[in-house]
LUMTIDREN-916646 format. One record per residue (C-alpha): residue number from 1; x, y, z. Coordinates in Angstrom, 3 decimals. Example, Ala and Ser with C-alpha at 12.3 -4.5 7.8 and 13.67 -1.06 7.14 Angstrom:
   k     east    north       up
   1   12.300   -4.500    7.800
   2   13.670   -1.060    7.140
END
This chain:
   k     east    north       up
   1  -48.743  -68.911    0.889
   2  -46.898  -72.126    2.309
   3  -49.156  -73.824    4.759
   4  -46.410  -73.852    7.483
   5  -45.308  -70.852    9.950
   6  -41.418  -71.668    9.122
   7  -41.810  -71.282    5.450
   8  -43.818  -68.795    6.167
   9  -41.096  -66.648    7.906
  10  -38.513  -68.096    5.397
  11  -40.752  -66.470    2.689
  12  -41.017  -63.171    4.466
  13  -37.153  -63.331    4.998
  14  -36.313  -63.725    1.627
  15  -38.786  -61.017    0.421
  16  -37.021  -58.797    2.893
  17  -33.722  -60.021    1.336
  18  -34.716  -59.302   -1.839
  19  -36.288  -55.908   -1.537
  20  -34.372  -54.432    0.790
  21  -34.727  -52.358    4.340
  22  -35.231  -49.137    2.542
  23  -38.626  -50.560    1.524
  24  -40.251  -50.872    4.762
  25  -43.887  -49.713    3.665
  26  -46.942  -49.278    5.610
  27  -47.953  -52.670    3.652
  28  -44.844  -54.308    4.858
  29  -45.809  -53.506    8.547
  30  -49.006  -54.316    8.596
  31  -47.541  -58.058    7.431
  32  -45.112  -58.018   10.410
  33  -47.694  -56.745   12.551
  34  -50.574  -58.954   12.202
  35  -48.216  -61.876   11.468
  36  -46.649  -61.267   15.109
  37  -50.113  -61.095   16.590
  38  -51.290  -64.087   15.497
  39  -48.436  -65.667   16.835
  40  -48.512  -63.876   20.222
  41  -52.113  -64.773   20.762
  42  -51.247  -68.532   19.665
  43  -48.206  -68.102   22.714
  44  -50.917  -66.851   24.872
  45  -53.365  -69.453   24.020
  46  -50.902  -72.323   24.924
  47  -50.063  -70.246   28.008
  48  -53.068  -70.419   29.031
  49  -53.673  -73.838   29.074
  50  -51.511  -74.891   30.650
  51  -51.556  -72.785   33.815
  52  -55.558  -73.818   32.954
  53  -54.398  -77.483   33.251
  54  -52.372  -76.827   36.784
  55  -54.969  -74.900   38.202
  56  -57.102  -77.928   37.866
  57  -54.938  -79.459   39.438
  58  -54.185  -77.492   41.853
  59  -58.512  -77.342   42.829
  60  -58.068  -81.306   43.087
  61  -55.463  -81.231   45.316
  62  -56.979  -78.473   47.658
  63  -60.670  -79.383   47.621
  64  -60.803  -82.993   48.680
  65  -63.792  -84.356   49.740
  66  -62.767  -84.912   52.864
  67  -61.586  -81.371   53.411
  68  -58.046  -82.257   54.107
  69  -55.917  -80.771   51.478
  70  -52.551  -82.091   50.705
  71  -51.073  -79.304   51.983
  72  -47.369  -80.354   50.069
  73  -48.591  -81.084   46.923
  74  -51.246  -77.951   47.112
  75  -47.464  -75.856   47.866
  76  -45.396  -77.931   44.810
  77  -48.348  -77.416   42.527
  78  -48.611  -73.521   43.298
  79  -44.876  -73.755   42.912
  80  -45.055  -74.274   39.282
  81  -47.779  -71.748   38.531
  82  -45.625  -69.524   40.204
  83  -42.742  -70.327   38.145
  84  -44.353  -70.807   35.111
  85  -46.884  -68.323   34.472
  86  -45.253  -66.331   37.630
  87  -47.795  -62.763   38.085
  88  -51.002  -64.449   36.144
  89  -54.303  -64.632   37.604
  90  -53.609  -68.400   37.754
  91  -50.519  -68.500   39.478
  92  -52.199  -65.604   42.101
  93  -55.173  -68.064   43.394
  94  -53.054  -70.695   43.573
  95  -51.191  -68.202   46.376
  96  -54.551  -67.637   47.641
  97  -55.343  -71.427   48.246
  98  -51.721  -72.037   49.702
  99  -52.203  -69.419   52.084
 100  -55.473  -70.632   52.981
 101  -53.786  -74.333   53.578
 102  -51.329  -72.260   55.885
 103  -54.022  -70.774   57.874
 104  -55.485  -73.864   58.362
 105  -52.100  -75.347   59.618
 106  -51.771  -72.358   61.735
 107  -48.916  -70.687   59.757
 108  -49.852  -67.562   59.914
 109  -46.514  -65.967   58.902
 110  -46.652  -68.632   55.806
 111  -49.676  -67.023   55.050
 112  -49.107  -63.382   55.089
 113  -45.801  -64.537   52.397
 114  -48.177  -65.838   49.886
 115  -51.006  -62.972   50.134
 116  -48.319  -59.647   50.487
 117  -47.459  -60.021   47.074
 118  -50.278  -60.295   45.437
 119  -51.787  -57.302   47.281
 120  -48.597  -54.911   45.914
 121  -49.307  -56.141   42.550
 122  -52.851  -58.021   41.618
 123  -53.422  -59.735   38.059
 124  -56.777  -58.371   38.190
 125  -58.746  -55.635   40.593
 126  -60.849  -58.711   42.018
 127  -57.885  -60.721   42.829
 128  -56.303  -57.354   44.460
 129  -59.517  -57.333   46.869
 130  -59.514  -60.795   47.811
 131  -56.095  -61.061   49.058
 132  -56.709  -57.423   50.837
 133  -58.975  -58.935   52.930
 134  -58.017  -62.154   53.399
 135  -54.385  -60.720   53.753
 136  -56.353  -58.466   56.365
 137  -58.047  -61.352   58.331
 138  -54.817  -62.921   58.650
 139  -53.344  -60.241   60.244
 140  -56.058  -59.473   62.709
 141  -55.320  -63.324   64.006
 142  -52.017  -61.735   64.562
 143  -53.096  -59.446   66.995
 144  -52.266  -56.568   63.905
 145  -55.796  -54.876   63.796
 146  -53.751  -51.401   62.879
 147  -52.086  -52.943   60.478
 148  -55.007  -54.421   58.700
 149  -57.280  -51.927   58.655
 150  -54.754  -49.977   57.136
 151  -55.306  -52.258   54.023
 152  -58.974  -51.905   54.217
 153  -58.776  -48.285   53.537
 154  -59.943  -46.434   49.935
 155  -62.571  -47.311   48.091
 156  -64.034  -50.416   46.603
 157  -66.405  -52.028   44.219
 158  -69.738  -52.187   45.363
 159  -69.312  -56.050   45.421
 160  -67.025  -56.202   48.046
 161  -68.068  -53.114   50.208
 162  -69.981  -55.643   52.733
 163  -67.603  -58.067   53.472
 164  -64.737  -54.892   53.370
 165  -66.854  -53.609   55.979
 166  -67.690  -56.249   58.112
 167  -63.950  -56.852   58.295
 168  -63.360  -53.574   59.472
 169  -65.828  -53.877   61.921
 170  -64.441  -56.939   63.173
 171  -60.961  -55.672   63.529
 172  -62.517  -52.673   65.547
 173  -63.849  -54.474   68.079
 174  -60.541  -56.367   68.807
 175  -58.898  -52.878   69.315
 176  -62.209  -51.595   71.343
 177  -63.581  -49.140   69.245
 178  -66.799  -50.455   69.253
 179  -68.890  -47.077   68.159
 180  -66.522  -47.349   64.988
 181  -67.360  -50.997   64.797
 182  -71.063  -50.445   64.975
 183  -71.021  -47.897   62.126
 184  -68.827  -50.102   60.068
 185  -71.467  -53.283   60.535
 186  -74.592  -50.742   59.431
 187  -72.242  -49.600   56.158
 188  -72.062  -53.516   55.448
 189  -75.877  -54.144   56.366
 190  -76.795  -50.981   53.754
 191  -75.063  -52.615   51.178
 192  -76.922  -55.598   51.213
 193  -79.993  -56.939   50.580
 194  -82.412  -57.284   53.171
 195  -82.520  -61.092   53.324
 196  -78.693  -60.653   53.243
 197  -78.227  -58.660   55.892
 198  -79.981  -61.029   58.550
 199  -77.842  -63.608   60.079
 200  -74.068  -63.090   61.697
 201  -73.833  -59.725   60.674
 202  -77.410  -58.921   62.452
 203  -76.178  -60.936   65.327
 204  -72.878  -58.688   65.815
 205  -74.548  -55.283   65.449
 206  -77.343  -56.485   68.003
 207  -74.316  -57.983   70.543
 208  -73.046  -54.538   70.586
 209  -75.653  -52.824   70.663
 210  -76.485  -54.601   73.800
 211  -73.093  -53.419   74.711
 212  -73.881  -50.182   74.800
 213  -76.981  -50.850   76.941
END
């Protein structure tokens, strides 16, 4: 065997040259096939890295230590993934920490853009959930608590069932329904621990339970 991939596929060419299509055997396949997977996962590999290496990038340009991102280079950076490696789980955070950026810079519209899509169609269920609710949150600050809590509904992994519902809860109390808040805060309590559960979340299901005294 030649030790590079183009005589490599100049050898299996002229085998299939010489023997002819009729002679496509199980053996033959299993050549093609495992020859095309290697080379698909060496595609992937380099794929990979470098939406790897512009995620990195992308992390330096968002988390400064002075909390200001740059919120143009954070946008041309996210640009590329998008571009690039356009529907990976790469490319999808670095919509996640443009919309963030946008939120910050009061753009709310900006940041509904970036998070829509990767609700409709998520690289991974995790990624799905996270732009849910943070696609969610943004809306609420939009005065669109239907709207969001319409997102929040179905079920979810038991990982993100307390923030879920301590969103909903939230975005209940902005349209008054604060009975349907209160149950939605004791959902998110139950699916912590206790030491979790103390804290804001406490603090909102004792305000309104004051409310209703």
């Amino acid at each position: 065997m030649s030790n590079t991939e183009d005589e490599q596929i100049a050898e299996l060419k002229d085998w299939w040259g010489r023997n002819g299509k009729s002679l496509v055997t199980g053996a033959l396949l299993a050549l093609v096939i495992v020859f095309g997977w290697q080379a698909w996962h060496r595609y992937q590999s380099n794929q990979s890295q470098g939406a790897s290496n512009l995620y990195q990038q992308l992390l330096e340009s968002a988390l400064t230590p002075g909390g200001k991102p740059d919120a143009a280079q954070v946008a041309d950076i996210a640009g590329k993934l998008k571009s690039q490696y356009g529907g990976s789980a790469y490319a999808q955070y670095g919509s996640l920490f443009v919309a963030k950026v946008a939120v910050d810079a009061g753009k709310l519209d900006d940041a509904v853009a970036e998070l829509k899509p990767v609700t409709l169609k998520p690289a991974n269920a995790t990624l799905g959930e996270l732009a849910k609710q943070r696609l969610a949150q943004v809306l609420g600050a939009q005065n669109k608590a239907d709207e969001a809590l319409k997102l929040l509904d179905g079920d979810t992994d038991q990982a993100f069932l307390a923030t879920r519902e301590e969103l909903k809860g939230d975005l209940l109390v902005k349209l008054g329904r604060h009975d349907d808040a209160f149950a939605a805060y004791q959902k998110a309590k139950a699916a912590l621990s206790d030491e979790a559960a103390v804290g804001g979340l406490q603090i909102k299901l004792d305000d309104l339970a004051k409310g209703d005294a």
